[in-house]
C-alpha positions in Angstrom: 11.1 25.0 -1.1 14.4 23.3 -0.8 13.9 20.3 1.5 11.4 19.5 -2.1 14.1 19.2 -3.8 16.4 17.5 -1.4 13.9 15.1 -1.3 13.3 14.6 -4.8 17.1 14.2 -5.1 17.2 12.1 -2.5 14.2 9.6 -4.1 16.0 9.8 -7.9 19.2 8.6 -6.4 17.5 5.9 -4.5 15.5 5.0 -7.4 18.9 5.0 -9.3 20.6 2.8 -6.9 17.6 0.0 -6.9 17.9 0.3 -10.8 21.4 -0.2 -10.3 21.3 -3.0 -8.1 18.7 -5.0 -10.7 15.6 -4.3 -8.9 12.7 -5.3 -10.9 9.6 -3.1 -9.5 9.5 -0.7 -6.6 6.7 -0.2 -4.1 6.8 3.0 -3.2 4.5 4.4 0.0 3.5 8.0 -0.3 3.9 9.5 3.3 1.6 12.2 4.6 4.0 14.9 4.1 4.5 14.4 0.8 4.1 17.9 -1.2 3.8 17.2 -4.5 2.9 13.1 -5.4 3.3 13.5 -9.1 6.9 14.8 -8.9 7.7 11.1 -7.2 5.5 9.3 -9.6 7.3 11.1 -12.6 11.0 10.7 -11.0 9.6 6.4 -11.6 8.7 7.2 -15.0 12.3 9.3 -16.2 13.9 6.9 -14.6 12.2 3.6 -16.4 11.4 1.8 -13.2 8.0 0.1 -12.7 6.0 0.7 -9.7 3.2 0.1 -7.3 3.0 3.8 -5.9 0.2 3.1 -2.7 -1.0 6.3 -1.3 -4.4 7.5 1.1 -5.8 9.9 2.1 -7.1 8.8 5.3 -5.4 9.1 8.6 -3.1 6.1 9.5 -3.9 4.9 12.7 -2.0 1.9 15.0 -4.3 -1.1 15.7 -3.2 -1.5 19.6 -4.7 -5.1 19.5 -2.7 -6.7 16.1 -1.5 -9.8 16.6 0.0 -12.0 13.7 -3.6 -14.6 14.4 -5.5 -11.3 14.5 -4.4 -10.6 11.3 -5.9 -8.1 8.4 -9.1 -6.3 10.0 -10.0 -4.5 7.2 -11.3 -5.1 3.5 -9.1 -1.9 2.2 -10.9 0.2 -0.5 -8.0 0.0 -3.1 -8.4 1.6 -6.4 -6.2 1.9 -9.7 -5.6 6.1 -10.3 -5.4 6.9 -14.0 -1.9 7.9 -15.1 -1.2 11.4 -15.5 -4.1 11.8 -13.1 -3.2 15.3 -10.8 -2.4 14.0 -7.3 -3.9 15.9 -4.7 -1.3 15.7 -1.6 -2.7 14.5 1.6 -4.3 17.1 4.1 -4.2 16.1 7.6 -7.0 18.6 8.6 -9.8 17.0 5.6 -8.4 13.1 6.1 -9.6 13.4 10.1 -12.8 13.2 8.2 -11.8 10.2 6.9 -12.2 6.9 8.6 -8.4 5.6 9.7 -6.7 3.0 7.7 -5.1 0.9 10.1 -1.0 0.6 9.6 -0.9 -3.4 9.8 -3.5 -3.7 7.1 -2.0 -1.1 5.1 1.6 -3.1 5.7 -0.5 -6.2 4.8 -1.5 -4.9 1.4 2.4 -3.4 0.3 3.1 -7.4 0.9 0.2 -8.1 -1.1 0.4 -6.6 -3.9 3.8 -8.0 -4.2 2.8 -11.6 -4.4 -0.4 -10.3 -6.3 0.1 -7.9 -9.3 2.3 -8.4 -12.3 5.6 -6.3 -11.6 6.3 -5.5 -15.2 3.2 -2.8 -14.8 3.3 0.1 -13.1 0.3 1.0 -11.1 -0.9 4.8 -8.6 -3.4 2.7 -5.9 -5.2 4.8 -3.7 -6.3 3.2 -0.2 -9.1 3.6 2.4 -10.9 2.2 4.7 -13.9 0.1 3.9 -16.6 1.1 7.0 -18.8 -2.0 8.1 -16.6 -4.5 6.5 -14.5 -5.1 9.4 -13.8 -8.5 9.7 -13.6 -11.7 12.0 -10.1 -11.8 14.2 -8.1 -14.6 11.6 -8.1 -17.5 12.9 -8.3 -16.9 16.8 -4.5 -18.5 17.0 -5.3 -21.6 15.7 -6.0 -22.7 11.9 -9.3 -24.4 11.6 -8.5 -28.0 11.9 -10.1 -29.2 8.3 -8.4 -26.3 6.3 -4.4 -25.9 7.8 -2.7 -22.3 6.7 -1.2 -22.2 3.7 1.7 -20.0 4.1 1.7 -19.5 -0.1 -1.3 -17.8 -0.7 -2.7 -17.0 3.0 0.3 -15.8 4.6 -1.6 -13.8 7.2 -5.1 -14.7 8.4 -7.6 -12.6 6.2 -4.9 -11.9 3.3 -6.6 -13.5 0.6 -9.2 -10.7 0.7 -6.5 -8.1 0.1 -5.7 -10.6 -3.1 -9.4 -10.5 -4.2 -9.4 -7.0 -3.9 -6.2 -6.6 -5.7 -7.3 -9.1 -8.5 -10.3 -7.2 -9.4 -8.3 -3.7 -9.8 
């Protein structure tokens, strides 16, 4: 297929330019239309860049009620695929099966794992949703009185689960 390849040139040369530019580390987001994972994850490896590729296989869905004091909703299954593990592309017709990964808590844990994991490793993490452990709206728009935000570690209500989850990875 040729848009494969346009895309794969497109993503080397992009890769390239980061390199270029003195980019450390590279989160990269696997869409759903992604054909073929491993040719993205090997594009990072020829080209000596370290990465956090985050992929799912579950169905992204909007959450019409975020609000920044809403914040993450979701303690997000998140775990570490092997390398040179065989990436099976997403399937739009077997994720419906799938309980939806919400887009802001997915957003929450690409800035996560930035202020989280070491950026001289590079990592595959795979992402769903974690049924029944939905979780209180953040802080309701306020910070509790006794315990004020702190925008360092807990830069959105709920975050330092995605940490914890991270951490344990």
């Amino acid at each position: 297929d040729n848009n494969a390849e346009i895309h794969k040139s497109i993503f080397r040369n992009s890769v390239r330019a980061c390199k270029d530019a003195g980019l450390m580390h590279l989160v990269v987001v696997e869409t759903p239309r992604t054909v073929n994972p491993s040719d993205f994850v090997s594009i990072l490896e020829e080209e000596g860049m370290t990465y956090t590729y985050l992929r799912t296989m579950s169905p992204l869905r909007k959450d019409k009620t975020y609000s920044f004091e809403k914040g993450i909703t979701n303690k997000l299954n998140v775990k570490k695929v092997q390398p040179g593990s065989s990436l099976i592309p997403f399937d739009a017709e077997t994720s419906e099966k799938e309980p939806a990964v919400m887009r802001e808590d997915f957003a929450a844990l690409i800035v996560q794992s930035l202020l989280s994991m070491d950026w001289g490793e590079s990592r595959i993490l795979e992402v769903s949703s974690n049924p029944g452990s939905t979780v209180s709206s953040g802080f309701g728009g306020k910070a509790p009185a006794n315990k004020p935000m702190r925008f360092d570690r807990d830069w959105c209500p709920n975050s330092g689960m995605l940490a914890e989850v991270l951490s344990a990875l």
